[in-house]
LODREN-641345 format. One record per atom (N, C-alpha, C): residue number from 1; x, y, z. Coordinates in steps of 0.02 Angstrom, whole numbers, plus 50000, padded with zeros to 5 digits. Example, Ala and Ser with C-alpha at 12.3 -4.5 7.8 and 13.67 -1.06 7.14 Angstrom:
2
<node seq="1" c1="50660" c2="49716" c3="50390"/>
<node seq="1" c1="50615" c2="49775" c3="50390"/>
<node seq="1" c1="50660" c2="49835" c3="50390"/>
<node seq="2" c1="50642" c2="49888" c3="50354"/>
<node seq="2" c1="50684" c2="49947" c3="50357"/>
<node seq="2" c1="50645" c2="50002" c3="50394"/>
//
This chain:
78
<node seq="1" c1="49631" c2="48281" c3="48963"/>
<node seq="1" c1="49633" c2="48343" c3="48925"/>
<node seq="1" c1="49569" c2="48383" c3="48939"/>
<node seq="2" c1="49574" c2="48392" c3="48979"/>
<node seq="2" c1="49521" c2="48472" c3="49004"/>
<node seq="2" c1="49526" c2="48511" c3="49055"/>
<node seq="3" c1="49504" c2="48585" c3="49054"/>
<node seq="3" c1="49523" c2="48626" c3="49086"/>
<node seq="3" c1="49479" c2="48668" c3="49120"/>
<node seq="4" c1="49510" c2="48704" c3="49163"/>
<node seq="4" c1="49455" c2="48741" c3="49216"/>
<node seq="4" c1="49498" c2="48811" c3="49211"/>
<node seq="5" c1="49434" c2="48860" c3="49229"/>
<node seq="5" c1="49443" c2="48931" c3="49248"/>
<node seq="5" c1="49417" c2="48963" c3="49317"/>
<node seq="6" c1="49452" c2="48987" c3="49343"/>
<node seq="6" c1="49408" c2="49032" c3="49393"/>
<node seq="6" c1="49431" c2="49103" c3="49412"/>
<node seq="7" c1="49376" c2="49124" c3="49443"/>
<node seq="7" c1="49413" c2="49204" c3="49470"/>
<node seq="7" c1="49390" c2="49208" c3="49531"/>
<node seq="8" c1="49448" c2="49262" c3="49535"/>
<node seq="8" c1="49463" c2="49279" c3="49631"/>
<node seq="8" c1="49472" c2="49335" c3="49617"/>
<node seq="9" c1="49455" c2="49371" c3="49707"/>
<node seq="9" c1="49466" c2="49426" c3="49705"/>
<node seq="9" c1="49514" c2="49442" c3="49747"/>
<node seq="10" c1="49565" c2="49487" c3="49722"/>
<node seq="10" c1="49600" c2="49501" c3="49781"/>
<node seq="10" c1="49594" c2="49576" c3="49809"/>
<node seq="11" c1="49567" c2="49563" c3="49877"/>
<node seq="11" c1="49561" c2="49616" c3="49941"/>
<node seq="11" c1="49605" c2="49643" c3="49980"/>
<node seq="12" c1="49666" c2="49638" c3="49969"/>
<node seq="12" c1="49738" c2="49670" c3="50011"/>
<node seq="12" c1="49785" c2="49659" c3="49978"/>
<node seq="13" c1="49841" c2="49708" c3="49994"/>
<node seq="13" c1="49886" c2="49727" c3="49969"/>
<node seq="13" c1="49941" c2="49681" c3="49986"/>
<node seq="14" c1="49981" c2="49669" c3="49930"/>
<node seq="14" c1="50060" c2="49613" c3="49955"/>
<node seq="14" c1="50040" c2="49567" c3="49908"/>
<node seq="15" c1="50095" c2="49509" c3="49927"/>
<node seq="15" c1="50097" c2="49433" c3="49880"/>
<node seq="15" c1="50027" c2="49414" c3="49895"/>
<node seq="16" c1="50022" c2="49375" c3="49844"/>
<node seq="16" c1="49964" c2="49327" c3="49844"/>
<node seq="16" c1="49978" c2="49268" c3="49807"/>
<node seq="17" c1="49970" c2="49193" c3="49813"/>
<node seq="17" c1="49994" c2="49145" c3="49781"/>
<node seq="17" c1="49943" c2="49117" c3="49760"/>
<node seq="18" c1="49900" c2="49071" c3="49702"/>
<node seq="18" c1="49878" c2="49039" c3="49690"/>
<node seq="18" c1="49875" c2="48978" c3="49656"/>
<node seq="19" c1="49871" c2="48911" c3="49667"/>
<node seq="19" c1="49887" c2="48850" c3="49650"/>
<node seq="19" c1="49831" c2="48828" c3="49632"/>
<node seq="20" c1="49853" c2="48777" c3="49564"/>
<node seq="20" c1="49798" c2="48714" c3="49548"/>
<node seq="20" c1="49850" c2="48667" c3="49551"/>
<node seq="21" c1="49794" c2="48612" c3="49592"/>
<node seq="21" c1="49822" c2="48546" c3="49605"/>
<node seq="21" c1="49757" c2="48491" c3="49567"/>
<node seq="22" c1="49798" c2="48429" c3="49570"/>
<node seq="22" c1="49749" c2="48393" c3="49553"/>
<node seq="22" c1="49746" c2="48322" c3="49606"/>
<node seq="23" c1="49695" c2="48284" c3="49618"/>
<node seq="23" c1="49711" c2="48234" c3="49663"/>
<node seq="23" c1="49730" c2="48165" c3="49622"/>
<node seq="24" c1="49768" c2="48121" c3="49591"/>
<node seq="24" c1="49787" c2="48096" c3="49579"/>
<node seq="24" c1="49801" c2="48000" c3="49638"/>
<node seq="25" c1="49753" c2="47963" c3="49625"/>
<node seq="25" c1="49787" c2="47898" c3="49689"/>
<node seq="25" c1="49788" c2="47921" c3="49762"/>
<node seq="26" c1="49720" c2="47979" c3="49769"/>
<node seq="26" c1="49718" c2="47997" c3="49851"/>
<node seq="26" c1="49784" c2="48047" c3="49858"/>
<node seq="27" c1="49824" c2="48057" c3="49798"/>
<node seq="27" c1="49866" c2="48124" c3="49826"/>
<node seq="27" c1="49858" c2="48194" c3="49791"/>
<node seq="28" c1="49874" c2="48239" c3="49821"/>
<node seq="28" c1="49893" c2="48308" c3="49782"/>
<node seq="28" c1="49951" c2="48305" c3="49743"/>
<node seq="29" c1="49951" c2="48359" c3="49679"/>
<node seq="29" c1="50013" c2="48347" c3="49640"/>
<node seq="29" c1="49979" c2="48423" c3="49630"/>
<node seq="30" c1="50048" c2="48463" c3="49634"/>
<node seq="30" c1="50032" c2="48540" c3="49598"/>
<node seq="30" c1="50056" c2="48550" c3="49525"/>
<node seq="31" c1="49986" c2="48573" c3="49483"/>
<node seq="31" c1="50010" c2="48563" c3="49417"/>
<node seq="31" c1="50033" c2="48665" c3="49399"/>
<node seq="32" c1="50004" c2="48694" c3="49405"/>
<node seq="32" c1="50041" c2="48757" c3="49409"/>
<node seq="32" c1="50012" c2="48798" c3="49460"/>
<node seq="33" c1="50027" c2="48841" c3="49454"/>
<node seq="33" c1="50026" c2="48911" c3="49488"/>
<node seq="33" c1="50050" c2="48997" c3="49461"/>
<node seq="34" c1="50012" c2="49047" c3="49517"/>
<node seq="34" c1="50048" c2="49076" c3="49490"/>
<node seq="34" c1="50051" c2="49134" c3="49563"/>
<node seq="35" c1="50104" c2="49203" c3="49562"/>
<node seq="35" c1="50105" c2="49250" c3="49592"/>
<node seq="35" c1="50097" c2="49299" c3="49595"/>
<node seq="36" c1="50036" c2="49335" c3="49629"/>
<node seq="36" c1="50016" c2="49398" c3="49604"/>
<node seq="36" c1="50052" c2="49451" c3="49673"/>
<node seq="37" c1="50085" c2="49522" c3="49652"/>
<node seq="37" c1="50079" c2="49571" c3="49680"/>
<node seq="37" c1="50004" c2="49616" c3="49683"/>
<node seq="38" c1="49985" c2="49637" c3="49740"/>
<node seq="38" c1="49945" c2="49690" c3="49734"/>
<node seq="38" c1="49979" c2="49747" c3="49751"/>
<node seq="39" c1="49945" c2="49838" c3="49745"/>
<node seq="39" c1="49973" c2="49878" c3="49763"/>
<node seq="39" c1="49926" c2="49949" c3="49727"/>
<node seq="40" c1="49961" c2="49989" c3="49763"/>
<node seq="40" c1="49951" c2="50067" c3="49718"/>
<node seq="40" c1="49986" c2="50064" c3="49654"/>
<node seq="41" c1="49982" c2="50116" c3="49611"/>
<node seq="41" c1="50021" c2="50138" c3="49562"/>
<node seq="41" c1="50078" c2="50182" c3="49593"/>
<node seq="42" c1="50130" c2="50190" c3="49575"/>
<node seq="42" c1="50163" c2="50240" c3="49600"/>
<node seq="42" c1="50155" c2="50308" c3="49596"/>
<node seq="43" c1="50156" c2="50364" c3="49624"/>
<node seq="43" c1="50158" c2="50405" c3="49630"/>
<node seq="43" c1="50176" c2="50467" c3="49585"/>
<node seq="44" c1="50171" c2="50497" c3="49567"/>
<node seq="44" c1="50242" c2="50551" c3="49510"/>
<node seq="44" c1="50281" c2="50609" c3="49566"/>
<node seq="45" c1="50335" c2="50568" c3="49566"/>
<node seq="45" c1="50406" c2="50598" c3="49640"/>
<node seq="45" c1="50377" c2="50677" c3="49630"/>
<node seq="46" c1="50381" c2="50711" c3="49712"/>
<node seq="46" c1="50378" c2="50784" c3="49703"/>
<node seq="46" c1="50435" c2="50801" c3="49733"/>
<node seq="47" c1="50459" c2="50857" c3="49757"/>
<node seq="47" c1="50485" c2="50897" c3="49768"/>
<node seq="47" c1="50574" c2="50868" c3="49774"/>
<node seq="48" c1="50583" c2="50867" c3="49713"/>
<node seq="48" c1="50648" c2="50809" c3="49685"/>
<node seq="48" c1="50712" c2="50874" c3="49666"/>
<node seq="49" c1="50763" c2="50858" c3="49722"/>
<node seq="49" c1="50798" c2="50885" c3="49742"/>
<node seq="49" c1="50884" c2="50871" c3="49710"/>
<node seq="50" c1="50920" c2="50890" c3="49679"/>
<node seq="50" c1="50975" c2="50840" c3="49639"/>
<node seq="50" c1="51034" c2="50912" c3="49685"/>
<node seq="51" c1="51099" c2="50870" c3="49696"/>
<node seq="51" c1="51155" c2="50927" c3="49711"/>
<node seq="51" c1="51225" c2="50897" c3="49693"/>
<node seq="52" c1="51273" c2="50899" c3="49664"/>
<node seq="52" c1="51334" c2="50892" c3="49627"/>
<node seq="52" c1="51388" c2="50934" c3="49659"/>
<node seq="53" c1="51438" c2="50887" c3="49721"/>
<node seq="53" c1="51486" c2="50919" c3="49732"/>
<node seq="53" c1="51550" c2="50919" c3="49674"/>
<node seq="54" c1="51577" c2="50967" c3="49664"/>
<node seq="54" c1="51640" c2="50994" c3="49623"/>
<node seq="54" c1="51621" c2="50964" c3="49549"/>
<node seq="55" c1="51654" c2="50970" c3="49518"/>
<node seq="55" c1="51655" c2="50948" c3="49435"/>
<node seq="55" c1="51645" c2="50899" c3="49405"/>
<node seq="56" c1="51690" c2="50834" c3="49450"/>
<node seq="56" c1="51686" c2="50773" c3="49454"/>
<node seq="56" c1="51634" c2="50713" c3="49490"/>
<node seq="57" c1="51591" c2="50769" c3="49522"/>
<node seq="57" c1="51556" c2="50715" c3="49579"/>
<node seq="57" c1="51512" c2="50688" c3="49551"/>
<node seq="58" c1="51462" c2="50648" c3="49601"/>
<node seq="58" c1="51413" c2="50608" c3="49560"/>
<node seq="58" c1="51353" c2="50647" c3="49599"/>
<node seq="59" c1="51286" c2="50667" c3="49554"/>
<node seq="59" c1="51228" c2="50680" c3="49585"/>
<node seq="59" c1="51219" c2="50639" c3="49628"/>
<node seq="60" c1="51176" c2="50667" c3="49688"/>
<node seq="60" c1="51142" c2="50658" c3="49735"/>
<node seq="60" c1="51083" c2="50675" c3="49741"/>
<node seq="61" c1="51018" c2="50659" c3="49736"/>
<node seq="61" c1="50959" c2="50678" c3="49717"/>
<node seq="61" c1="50904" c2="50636" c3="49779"/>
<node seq="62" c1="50856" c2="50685" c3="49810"/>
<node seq="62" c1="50804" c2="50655" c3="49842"/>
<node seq="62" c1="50733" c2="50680" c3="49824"/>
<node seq="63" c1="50681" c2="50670" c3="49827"/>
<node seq="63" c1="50611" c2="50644" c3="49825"/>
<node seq="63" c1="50575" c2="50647" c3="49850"/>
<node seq="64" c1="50516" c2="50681" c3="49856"/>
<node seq="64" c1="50461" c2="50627" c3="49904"/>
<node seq="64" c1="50416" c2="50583" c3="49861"/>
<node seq="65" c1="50423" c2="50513" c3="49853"/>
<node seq="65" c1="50422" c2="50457" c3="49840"/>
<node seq="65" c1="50326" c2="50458" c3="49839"/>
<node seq="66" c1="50283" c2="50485" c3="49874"/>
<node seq="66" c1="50214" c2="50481" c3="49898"/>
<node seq="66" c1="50188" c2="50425" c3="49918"/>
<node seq="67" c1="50150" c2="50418" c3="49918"/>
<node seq="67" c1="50116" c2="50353" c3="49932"/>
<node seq="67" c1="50140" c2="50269" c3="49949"/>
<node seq="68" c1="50139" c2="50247" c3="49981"/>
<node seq="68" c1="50143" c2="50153" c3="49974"/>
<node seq="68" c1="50136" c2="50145" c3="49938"/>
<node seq="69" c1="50165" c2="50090" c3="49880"/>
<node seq="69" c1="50147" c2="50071" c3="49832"/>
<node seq="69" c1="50116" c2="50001" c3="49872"/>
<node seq="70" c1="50145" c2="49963" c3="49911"/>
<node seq="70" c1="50147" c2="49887" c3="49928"/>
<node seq="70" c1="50170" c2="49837" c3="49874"/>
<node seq="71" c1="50215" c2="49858" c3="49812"/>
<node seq="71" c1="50223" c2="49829" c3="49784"/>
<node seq="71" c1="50313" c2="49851" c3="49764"/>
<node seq="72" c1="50343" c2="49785" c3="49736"/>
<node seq="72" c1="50415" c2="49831" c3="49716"/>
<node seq="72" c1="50411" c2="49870" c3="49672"/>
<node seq="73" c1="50449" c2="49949" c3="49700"/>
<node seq="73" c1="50444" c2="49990" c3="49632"/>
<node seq="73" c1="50511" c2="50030" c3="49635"/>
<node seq="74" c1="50538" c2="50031" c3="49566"/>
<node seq="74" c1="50600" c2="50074" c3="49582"/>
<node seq="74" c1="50597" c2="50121" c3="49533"/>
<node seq="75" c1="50637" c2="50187" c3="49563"/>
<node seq="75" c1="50634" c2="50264" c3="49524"/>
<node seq="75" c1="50675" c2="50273" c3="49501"/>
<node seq="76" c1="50688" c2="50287" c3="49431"/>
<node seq="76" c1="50744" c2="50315" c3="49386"/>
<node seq="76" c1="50737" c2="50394" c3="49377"/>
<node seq="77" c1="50788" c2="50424" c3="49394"/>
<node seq="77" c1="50784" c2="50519" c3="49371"/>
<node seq="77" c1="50851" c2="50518" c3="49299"/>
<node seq="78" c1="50797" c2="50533" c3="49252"/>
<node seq="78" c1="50814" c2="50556" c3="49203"/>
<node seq="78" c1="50832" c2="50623" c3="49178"/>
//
């Protein structure tokens, strides 16, 4: 029953994984982990374009999205 802390830094963009293990009888055993995204924030969409053929159709709408995020991001138009 005791525990450890540490910090890291992360320097690039994308997954990053980090594990604690413990050695146990000369072996590794992974007791957790965890997964970090890095990235930008997203952007606020500009020049957002929407067009509706006939009465019934469904919008069609485009964006410019800006920047990389490097991370998953998805856009809702409200």
């Amino acid at each position: 029953s005791s525990s450890v802390s540490t910090k890291f830094l992360v320097h690039t963009y994308g997954k990053h994984m980090f594990t604690c293990k413990i050695v146990c009888e000369y072996k590794k055993k992974l007791i957790c982990g965890i997964d970090i995204e890095s990235g930008n924030p997203p952007d606020e969409p500009r020049n957002v374009s929407c067009i509706q053929y006939g009465i019934d159709g469904q919008p069609t709408c485009t964006w410019d999205k800006g920047r990389l995020t490097y991370i998953s991001t998805t856009y809702v138009i409200q």
